[in-house]
mmCIF entry with sequence, helices, sheets and N, C-alpha, C, O atoms, coordinates in Angstrom:
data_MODEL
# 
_entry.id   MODEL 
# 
_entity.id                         1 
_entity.type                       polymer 
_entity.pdbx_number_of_molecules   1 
# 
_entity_poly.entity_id                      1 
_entity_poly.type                           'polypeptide(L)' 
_entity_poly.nstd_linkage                   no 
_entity_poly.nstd_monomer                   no 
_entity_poly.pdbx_seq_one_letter_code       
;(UNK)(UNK)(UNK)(UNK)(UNK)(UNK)(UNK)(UNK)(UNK)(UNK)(UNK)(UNK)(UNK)(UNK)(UNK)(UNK)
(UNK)(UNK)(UNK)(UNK)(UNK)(UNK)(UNK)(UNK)(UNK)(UNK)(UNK)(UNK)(UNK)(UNK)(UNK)(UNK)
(UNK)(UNK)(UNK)(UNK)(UNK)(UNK)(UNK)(UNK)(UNK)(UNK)(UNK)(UNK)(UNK)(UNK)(UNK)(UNK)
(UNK)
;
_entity_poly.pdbx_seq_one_letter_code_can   XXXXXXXXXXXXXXXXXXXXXXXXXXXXXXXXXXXXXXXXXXXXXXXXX 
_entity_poly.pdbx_strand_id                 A 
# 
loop_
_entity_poly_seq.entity_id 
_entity_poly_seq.num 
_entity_poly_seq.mon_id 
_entity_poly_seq.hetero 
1 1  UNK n 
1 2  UNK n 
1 3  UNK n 
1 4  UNK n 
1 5  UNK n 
1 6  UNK n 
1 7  UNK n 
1 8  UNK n 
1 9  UNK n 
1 10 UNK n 
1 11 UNK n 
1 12 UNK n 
1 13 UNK n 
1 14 UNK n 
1 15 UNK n 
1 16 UNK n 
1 17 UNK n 
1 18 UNK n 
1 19 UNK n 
1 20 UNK n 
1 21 UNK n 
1 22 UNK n 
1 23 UNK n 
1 24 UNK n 
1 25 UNK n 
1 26 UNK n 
1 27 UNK n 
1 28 UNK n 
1 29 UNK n 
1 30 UNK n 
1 31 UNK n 
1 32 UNK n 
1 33 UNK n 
1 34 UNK n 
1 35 UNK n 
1 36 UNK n 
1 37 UNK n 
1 38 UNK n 
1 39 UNK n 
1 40 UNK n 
1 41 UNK n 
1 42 UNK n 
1 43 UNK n 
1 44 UNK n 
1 45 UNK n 
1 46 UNK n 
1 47 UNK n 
1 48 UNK n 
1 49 UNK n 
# 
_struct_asym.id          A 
_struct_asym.entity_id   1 
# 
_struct_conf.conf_type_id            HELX_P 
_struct_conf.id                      HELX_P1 
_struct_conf.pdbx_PDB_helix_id       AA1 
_struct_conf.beg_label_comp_id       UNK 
_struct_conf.beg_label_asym_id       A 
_struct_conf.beg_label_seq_id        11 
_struct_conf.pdbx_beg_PDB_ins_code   ? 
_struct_conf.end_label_comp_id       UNK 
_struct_conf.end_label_asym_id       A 
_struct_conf.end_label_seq_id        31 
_struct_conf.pdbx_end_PDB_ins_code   ? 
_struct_conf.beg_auth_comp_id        UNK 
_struct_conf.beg_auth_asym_id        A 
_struct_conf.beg_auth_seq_id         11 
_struct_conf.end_auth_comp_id        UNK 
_struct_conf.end_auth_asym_id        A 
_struct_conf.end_auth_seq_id         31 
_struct_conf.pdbx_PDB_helix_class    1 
_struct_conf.details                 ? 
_struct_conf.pdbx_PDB_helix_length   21 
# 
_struct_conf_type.id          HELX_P 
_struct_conf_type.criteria    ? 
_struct_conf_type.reference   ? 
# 
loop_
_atom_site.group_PDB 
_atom_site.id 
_atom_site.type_symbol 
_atom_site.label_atom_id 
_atom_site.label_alt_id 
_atom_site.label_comp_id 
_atom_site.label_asym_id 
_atom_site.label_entity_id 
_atom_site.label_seq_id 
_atom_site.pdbx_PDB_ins_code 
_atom_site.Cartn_x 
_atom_site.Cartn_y 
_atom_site.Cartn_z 
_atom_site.occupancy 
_atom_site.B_iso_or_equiv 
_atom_site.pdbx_formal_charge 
_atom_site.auth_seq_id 
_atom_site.auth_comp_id 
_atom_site.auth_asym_id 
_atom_site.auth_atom_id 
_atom_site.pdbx_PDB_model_num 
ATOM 1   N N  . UNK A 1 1  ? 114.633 145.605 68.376 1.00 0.00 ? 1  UNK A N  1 
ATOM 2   C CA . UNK A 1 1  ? 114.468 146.142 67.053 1.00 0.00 ? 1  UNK A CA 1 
ATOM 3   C C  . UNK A 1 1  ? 113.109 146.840 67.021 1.00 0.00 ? 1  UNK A C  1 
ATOM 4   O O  . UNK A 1 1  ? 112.167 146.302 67.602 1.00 0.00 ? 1  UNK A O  1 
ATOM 5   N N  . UNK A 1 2  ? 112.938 148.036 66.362 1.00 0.00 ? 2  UNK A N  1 
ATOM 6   C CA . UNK A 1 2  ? 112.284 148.597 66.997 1.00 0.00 ? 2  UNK A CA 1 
ATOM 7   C C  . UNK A 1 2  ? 110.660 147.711 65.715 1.00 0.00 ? 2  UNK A C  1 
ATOM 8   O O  . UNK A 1 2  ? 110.807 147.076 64.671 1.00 0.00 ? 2  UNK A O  1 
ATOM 9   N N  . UNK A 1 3  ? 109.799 147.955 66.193 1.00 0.00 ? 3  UNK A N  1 
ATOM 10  C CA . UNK A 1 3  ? 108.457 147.712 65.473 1.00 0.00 ? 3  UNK A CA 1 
ATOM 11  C C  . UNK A 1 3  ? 108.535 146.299 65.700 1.00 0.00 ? 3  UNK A C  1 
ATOM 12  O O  . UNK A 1 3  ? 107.396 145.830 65.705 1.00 0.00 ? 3  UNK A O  1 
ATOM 13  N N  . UNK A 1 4  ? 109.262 145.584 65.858 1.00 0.00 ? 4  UNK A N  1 
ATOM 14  C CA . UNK A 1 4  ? 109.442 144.023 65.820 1.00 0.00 ? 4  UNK A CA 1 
ATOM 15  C C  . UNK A 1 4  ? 109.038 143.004 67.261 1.00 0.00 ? 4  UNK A C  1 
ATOM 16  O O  . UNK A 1 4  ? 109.835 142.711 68.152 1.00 0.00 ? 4  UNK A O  1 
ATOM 17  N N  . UNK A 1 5  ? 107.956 142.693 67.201 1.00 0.00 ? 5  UNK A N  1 
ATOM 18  C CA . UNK A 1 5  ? 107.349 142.109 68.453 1.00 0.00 ? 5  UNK A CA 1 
ATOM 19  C C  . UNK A 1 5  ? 106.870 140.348 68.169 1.00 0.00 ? 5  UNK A C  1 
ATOM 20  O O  . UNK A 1 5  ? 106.533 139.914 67.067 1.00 0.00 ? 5  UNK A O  1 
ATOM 21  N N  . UNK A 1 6  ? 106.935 139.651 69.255 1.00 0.00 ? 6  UNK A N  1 
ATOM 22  C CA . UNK A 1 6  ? 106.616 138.168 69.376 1.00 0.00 ? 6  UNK A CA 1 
ATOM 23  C C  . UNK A 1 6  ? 105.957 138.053 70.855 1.00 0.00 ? 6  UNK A C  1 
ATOM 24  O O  . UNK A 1 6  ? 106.135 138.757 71.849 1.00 0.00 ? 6  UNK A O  1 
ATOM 25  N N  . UNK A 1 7  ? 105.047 136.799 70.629 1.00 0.00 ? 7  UNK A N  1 
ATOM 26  C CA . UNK A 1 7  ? 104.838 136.650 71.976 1.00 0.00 ? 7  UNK A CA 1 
ATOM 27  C C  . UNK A 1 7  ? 104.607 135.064 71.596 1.00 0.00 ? 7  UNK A C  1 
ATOM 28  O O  . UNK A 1 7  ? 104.507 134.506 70.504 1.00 0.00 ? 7  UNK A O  1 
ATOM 29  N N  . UNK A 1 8  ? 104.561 134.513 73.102 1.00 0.00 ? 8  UNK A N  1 
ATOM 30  C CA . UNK A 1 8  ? 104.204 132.849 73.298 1.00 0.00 ? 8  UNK A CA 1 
ATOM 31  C C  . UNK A 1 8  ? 103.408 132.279 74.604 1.00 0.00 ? 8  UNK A C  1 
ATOM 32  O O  . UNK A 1 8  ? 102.829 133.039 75.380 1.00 0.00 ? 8  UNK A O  1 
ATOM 33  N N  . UNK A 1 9  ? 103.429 131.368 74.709 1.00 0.00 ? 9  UNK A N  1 
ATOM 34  C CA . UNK A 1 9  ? 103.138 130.798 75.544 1.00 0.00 ? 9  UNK A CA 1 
ATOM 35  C C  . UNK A 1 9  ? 104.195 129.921 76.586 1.00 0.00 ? 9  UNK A C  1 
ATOM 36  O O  . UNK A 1 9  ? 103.766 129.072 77.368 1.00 0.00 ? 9  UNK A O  1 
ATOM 37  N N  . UNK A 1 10 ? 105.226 130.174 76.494 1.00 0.00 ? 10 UNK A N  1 
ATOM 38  C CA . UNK A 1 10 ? 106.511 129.457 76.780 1.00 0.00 ? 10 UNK A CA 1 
ATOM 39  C C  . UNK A 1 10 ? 107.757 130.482 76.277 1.00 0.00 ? 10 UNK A C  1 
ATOM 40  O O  . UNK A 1 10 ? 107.893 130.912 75.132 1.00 0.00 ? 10 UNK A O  1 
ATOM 41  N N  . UNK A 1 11 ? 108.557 130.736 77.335 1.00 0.00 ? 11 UNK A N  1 
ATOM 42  C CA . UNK A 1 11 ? 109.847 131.363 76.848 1.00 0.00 ? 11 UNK A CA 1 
ATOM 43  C C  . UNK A 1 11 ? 110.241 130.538 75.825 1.00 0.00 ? 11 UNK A C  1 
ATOM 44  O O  . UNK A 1 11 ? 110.275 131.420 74.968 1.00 0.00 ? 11 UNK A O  1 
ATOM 45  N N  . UNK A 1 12 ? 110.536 129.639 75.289 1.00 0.00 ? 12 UNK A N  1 
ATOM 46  C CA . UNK A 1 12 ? 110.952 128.537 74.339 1.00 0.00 ? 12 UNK A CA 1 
ATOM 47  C C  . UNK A 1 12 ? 110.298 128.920 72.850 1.00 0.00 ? 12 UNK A C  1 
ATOM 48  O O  . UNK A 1 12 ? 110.798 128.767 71.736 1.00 0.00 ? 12 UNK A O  1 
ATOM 49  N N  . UNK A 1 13 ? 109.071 129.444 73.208 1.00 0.00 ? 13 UNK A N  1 
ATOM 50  C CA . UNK A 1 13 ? 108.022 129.395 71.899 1.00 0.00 ? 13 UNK A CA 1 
ATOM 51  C C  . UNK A 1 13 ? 108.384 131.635 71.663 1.00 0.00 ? 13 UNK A C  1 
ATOM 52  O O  . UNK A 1 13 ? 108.464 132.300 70.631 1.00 0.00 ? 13 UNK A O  1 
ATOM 53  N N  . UNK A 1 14 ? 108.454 131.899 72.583 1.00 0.00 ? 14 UNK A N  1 
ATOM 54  C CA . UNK A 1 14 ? 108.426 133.591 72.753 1.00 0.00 ? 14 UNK A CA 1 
ATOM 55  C C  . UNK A 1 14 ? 110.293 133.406 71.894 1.00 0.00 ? 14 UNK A C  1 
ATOM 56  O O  . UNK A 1 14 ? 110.406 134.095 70.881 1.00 0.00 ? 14 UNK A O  1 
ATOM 57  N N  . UNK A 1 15 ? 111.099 132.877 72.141 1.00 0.00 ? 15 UNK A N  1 
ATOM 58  C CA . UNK A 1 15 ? 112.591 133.028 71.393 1.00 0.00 ? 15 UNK A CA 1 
ATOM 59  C C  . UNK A 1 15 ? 112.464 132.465 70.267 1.00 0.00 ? 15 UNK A C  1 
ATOM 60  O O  . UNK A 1 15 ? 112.919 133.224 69.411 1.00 0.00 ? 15 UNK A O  1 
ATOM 61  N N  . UNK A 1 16 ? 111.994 131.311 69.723 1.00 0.00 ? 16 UNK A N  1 
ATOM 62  C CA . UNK A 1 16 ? 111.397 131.013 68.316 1.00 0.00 ? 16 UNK A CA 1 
ATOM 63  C C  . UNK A 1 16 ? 110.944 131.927 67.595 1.00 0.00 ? 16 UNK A C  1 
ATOM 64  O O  . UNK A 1 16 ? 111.578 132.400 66.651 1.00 0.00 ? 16 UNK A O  1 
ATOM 65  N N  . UNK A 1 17 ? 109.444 132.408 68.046 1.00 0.00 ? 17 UNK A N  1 
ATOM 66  C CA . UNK A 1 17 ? 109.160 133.213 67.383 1.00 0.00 ? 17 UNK A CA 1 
ATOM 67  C C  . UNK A 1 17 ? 109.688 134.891 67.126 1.00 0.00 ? 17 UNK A C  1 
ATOM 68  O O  . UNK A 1 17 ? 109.499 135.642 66.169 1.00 0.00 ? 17 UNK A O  1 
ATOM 69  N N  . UNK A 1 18 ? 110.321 135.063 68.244 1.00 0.00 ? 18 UNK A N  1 
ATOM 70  C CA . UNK A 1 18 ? 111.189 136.542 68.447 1.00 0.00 ? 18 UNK A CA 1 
ATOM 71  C C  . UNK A 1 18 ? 112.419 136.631 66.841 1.00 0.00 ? 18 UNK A C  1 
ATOM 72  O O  . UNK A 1 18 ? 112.751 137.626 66.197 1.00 0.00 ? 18 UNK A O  1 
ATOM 73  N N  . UNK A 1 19 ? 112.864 134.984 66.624 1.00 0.00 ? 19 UNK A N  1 
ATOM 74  C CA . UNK A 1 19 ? 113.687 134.943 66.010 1.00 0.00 ? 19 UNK A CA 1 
ATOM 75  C C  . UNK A 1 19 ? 113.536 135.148 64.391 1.00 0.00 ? 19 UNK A C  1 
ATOM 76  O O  . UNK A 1 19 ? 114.339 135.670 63.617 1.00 0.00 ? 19 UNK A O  1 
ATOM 77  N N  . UNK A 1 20 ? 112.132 134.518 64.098 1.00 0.00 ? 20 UNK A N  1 
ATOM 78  C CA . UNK A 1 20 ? 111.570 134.421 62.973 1.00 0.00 ? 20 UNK A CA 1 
ATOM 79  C C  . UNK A 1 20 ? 110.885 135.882 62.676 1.00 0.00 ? 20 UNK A C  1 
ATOM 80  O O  . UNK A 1 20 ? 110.635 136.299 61.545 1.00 0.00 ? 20 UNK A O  1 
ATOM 81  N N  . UNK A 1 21 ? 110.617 136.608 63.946 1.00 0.00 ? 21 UNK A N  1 
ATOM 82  C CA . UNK A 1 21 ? 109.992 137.783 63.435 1.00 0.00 ? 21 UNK A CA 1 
ATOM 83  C C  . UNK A 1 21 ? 111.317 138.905 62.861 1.00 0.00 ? 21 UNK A C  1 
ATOM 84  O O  . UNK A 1 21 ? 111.153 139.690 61.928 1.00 0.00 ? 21 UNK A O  1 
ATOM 85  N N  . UNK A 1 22 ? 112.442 138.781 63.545 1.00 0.00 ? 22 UNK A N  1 
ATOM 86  C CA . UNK A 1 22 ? 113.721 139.709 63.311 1.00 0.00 ? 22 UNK A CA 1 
ATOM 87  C C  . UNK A 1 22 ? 114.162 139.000 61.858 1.00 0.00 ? 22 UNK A C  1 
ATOM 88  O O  . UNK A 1 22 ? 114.672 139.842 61.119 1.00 0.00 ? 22 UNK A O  1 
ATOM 89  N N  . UNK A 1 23 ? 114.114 138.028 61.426 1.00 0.00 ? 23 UNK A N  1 
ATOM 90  C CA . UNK A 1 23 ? 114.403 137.235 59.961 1.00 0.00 ? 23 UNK A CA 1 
ATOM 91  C C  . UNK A 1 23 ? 113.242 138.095 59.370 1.00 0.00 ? 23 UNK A C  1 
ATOM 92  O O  . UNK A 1 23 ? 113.870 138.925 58.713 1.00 0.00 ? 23 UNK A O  1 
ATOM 93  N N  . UNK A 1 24 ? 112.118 138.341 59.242 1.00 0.00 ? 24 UNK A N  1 
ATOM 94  C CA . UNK A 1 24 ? 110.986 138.669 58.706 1.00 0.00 ? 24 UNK A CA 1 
ATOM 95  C C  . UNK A 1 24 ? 111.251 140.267 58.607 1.00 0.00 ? 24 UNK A C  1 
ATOM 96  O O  . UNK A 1 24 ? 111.352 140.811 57.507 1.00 0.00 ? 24 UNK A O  1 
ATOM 97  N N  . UNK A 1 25 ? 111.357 140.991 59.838 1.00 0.00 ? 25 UNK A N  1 
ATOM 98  C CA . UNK A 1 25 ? 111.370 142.176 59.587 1.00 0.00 ? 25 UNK A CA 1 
ATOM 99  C C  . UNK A 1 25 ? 112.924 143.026 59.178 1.00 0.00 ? 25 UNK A C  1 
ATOM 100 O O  . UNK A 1 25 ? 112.906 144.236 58.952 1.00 0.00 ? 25 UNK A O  1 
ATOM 101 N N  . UNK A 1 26 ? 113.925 142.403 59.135 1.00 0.00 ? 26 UNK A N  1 
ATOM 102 C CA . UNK A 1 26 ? 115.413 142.616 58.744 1.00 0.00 ? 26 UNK A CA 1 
ATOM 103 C C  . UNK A 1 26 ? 115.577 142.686 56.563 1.00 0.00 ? 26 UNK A C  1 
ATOM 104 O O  . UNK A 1 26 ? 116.185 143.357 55.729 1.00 0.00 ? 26 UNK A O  1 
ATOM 105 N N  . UNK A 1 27 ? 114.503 141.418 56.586 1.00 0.00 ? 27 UNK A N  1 
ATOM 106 C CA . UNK A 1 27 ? 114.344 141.171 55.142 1.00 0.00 ? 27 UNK A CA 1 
ATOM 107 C C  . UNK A 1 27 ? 113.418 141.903 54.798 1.00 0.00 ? 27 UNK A C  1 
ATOM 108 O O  . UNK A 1 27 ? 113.603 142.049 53.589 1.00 0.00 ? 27 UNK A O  1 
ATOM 109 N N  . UNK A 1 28 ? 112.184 142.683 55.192 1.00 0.00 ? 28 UNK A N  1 
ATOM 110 C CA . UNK A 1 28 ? 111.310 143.673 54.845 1.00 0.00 ? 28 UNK A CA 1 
ATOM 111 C C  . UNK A 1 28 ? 112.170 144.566 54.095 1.00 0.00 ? 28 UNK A C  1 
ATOM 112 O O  . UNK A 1 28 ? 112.498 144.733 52.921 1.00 0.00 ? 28 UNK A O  1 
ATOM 113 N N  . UNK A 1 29 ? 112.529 145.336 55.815 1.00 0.00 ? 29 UNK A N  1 
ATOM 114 C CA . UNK A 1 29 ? 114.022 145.810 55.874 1.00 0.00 ? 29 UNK A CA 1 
ATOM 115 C C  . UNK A 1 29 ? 114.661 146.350 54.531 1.00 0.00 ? 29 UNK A C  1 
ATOM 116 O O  . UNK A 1 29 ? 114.419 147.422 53.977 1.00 0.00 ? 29 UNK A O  1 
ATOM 117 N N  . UNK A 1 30 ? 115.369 145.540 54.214 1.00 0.00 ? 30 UNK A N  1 
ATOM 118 C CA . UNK A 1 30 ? 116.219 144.678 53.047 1.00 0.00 ? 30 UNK A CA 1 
ATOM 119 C C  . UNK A 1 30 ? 115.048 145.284 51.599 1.00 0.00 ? 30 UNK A C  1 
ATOM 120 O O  . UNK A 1 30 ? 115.369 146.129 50.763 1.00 0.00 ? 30 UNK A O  1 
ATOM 121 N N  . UNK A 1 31 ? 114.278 144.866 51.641 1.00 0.00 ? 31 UNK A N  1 
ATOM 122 C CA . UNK A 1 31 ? 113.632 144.957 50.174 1.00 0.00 ? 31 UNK A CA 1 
ATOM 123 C C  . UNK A 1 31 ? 112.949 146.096 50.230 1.00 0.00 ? 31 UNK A C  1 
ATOM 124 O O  . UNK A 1 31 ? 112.494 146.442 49.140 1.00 0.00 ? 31 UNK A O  1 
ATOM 125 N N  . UNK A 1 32 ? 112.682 146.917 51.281 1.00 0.00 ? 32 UNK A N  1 
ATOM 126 C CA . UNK A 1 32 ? 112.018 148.438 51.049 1.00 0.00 ? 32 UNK A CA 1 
ATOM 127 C C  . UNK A 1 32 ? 113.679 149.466 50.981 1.00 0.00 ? 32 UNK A C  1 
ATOM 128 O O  . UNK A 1 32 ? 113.839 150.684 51.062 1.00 0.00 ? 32 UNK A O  1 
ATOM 129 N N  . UNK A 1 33 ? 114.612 148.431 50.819 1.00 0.00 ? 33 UNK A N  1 
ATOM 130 C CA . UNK A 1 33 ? 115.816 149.960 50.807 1.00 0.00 ? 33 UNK A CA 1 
ATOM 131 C C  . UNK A 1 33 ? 115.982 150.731 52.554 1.00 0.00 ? 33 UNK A C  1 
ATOM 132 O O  . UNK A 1 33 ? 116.750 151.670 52.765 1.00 0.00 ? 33 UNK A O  1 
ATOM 133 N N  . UNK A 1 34 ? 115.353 150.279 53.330 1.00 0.00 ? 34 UNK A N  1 
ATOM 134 C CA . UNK A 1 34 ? 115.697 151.229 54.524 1.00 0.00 ? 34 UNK A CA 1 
ATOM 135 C C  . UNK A 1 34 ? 117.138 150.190 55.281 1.00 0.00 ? 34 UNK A C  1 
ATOM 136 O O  . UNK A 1 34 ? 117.475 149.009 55.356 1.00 0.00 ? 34 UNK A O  1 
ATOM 137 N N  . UNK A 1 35 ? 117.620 151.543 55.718 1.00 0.00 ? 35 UNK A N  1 
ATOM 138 C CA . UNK A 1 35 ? 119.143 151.251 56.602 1.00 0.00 ? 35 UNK A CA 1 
ATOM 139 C C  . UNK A 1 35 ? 118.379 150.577 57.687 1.00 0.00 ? 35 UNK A C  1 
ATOM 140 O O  . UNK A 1 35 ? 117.346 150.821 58.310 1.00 0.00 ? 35 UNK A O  1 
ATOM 141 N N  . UNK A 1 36 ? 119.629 149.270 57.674 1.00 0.00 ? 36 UNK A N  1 
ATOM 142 C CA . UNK A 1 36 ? 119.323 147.967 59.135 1.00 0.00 ? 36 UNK A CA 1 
ATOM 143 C C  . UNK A 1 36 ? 120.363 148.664 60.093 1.00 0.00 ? 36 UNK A C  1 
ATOM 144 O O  . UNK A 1 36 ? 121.559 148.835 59.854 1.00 0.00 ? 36 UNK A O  1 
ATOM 145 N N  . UNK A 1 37 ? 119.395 149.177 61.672 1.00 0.00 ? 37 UNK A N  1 
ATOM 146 C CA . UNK A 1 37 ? 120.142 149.402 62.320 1.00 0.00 ? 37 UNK A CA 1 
ATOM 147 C C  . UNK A 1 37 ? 120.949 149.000 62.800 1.00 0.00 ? 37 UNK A C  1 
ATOM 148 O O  . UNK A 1 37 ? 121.091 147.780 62.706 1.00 0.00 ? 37 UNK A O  1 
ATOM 149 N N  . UNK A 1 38 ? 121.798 149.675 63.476 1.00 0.00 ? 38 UNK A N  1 
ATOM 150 C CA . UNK A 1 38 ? 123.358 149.468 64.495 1.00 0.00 ? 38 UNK A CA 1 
ATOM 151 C C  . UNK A 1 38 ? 122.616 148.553 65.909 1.00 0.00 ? 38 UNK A C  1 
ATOM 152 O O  . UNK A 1 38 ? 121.955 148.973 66.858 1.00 0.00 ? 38 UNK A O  1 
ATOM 153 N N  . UNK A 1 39 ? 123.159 146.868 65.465 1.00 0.00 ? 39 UNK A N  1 
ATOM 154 C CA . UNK A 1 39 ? 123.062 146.541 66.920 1.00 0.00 ? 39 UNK A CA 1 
ATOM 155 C C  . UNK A 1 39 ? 123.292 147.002 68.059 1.00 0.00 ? 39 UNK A C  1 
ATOM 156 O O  . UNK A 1 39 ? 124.253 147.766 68.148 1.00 0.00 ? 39 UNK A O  1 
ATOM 157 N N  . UNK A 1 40 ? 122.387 146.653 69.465 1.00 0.00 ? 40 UNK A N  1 
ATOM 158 C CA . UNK A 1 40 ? 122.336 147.840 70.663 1.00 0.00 ? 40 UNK A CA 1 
ATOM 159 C C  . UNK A 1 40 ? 121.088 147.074 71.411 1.00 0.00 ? 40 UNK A C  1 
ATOM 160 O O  . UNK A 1 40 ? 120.107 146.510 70.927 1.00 0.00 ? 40 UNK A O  1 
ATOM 161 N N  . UNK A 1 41 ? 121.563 147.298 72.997 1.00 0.00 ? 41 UNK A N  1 
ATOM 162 C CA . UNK A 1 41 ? 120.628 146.451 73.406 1.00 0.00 ? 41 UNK A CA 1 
ATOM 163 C C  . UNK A 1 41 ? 120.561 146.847 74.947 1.00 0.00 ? 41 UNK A C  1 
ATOM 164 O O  . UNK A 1 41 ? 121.635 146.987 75.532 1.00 0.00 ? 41 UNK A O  1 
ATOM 165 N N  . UNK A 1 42 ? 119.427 147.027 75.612 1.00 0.00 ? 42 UNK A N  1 
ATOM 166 C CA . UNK A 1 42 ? 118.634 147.181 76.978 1.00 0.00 ? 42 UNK A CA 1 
ATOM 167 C C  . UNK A 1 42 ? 118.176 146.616 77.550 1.00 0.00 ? 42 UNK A C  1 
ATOM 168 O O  . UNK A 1 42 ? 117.706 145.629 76.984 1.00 0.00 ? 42 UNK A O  1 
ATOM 169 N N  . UNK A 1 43 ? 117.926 146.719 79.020 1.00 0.00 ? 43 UNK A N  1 
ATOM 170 C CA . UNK A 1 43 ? 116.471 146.055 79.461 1.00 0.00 ? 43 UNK A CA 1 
ATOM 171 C C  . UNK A 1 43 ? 116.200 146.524 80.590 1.00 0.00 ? 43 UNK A C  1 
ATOM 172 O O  . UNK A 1 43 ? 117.126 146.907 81.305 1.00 0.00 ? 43 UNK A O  1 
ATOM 173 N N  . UNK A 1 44 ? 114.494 146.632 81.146 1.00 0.00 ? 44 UNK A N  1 
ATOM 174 C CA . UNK A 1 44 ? 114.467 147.147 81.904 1.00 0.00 ? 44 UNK A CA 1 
ATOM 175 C C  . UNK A 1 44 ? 113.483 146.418 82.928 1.00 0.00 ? 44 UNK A C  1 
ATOM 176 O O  . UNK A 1 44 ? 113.328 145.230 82.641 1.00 0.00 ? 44 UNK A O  1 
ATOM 177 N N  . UNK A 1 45 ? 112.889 146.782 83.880 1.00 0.00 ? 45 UNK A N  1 
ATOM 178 C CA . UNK A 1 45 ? 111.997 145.629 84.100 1.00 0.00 ? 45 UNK A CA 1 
ATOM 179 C C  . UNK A 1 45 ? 110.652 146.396 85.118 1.00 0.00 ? 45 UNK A C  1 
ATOM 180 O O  . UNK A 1 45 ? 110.882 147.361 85.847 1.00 0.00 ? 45 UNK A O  1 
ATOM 181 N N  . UNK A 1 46 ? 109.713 145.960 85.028 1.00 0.00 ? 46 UNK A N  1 
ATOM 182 C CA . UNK A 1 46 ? 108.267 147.050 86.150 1.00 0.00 ? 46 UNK A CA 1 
ATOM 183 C C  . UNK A 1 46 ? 108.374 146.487 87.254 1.00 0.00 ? 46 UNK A C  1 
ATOM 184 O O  . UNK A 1 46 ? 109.348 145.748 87.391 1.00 0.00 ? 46 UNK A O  1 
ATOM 185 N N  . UNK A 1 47 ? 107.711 146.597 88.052 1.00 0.00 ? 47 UNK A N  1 
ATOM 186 C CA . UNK A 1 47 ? 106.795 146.080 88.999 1.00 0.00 ? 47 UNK A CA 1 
ATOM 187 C C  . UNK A 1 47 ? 105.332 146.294 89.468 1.00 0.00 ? 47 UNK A C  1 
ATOM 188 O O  . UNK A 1 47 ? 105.014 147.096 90.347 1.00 0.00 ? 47 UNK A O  1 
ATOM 189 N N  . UNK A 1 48 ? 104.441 145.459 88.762 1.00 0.00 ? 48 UNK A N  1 
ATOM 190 C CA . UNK A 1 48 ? 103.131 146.044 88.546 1.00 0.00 ? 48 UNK A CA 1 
ATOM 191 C C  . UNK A 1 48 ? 102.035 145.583 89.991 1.00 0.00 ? 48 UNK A C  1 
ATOM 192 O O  . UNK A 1 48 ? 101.832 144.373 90.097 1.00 0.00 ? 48 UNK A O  1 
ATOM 193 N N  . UNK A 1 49 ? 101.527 146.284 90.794 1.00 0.00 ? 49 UNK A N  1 
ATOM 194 C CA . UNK A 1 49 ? 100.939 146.131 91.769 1.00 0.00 ? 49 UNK A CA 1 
ATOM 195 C C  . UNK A 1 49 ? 99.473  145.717 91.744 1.00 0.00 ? 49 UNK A C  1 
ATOM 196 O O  . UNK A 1 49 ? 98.858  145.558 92.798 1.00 0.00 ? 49 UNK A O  1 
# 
């Protein structure tokens, strides 16, 4: 989602909070009137040297 970021210290704590931030920014969302996008989903991955 785009603008919508979490981080943790633990994958466990990074999906918690990932979850609460998409509740947070869906309901922004929601009360400024803007269209909730069309689920859709990627991934990609680096390799940093």
């Amino acid at each position: 989602m785009p603008g919508c970021i979490a981080t943790g210290h633990s994958m466990d704590q990074v999906r918690t909070r990932m979850l609460e931030a998409i509740e947070l920014h869906l309901s922004s969302m929601r009360l400024d009137g803007d269209p909730i996008p069309v689920p859709s989903s990627f991934a990609d991955m680096l390799e940093v040297a």
